[in-house]
VEXMITOR-200053 format. One record per residue (C-alpha): residue number from 1; residue in three letters; x, z, y. Coordinates in steps of 0.5 Angstrom, whole numbers, plus 500, padded with zeros to 3 digits. Last residue first. Example, Ala and Ser with C-alpha at 12.3 -4.5 7.8 and 13.67 -1.06 7.14 Angstrom:
<atoms>
   nr  rest   px   pz   py
    2   SER  527  514  498
    1   ALA  525  516  491
</atoms>
This chain:
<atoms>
   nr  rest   px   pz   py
   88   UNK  525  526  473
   87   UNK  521  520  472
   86   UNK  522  513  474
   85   UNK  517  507  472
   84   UNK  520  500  471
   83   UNK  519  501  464
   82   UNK  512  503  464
   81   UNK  510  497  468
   80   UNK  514  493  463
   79   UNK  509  495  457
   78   UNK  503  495  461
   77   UNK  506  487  462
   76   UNK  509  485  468
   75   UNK  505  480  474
   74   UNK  509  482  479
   73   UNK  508  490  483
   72   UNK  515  492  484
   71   UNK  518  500  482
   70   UNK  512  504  481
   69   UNK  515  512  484
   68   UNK  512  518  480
   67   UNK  512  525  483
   66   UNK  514  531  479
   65   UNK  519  535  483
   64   UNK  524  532  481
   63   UNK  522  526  483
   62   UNK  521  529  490
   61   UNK  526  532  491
   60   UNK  531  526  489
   59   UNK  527  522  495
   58   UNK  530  527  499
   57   UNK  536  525  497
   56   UNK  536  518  498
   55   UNK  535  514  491
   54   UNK  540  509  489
   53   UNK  539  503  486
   52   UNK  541  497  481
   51   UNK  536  491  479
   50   UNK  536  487  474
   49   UNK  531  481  474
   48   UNK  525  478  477
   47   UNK  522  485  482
   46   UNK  517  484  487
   45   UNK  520  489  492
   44   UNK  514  492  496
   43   UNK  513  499  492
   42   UNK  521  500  492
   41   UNK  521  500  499
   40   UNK  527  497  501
   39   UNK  535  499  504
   38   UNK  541  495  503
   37   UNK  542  495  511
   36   UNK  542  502  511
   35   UNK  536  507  513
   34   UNK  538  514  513
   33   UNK  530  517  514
   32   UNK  525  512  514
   31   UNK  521  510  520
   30   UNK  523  504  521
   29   UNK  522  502  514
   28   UNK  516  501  515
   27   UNK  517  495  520
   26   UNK  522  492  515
   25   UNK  516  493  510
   24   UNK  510  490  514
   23   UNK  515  485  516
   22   UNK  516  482  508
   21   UNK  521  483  504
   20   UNK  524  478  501
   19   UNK  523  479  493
   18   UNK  528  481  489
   17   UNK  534  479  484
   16   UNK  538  477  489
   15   UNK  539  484  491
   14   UNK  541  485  484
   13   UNK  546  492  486
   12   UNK  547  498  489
   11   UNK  540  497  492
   10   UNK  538  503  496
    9   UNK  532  507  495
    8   UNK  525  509  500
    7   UNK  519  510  495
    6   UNK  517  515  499
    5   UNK  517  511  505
    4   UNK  509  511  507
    3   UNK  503  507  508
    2   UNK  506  500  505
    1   UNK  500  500  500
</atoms>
């Protein structure tokens, strides 16, 4: 949904393996807290092959606290979605 920058992370590797992002996430990502040029919303990046990355620390809590955070939103399978779903 684009409303927030929980899924705020650092792509360490497989940039080109993501979507472009569109101006609703570059105005996003504004608001984010240690913005870098290597950073995306993890809701937003349609994802099409490997990819590495690095969660913020804040993200961190967040995740070890119980939330979840959904990494891309393409046509993947259940199986796939499942997959790409990051849990403490």
């Amino acid at each position: 949904s684009c409303a927030c920058t929980t899924c705020h992370l650092y792509i360490k590797e497989g940039e080109q393996n993501l979507s472009e992002p569109e101006d609703k996430e570059l105005d996003r990502l504004d608001t984010a807290w240690d913005l870098r040029t290597n950073s995306r919303l993890g809701c937003q990046a349609v994802i099409s092959g490997d990819v590495v990355v690095e969660f913020p620390m804040y993200t961190r809590n967040y995740v070890q606290e119980g939330g979840a955070i959904q990494l891309g939103k393409s046509d993947q399978t259940e199986d796939e979605k499942k997959a790409a779903e990051v849990r403490p």
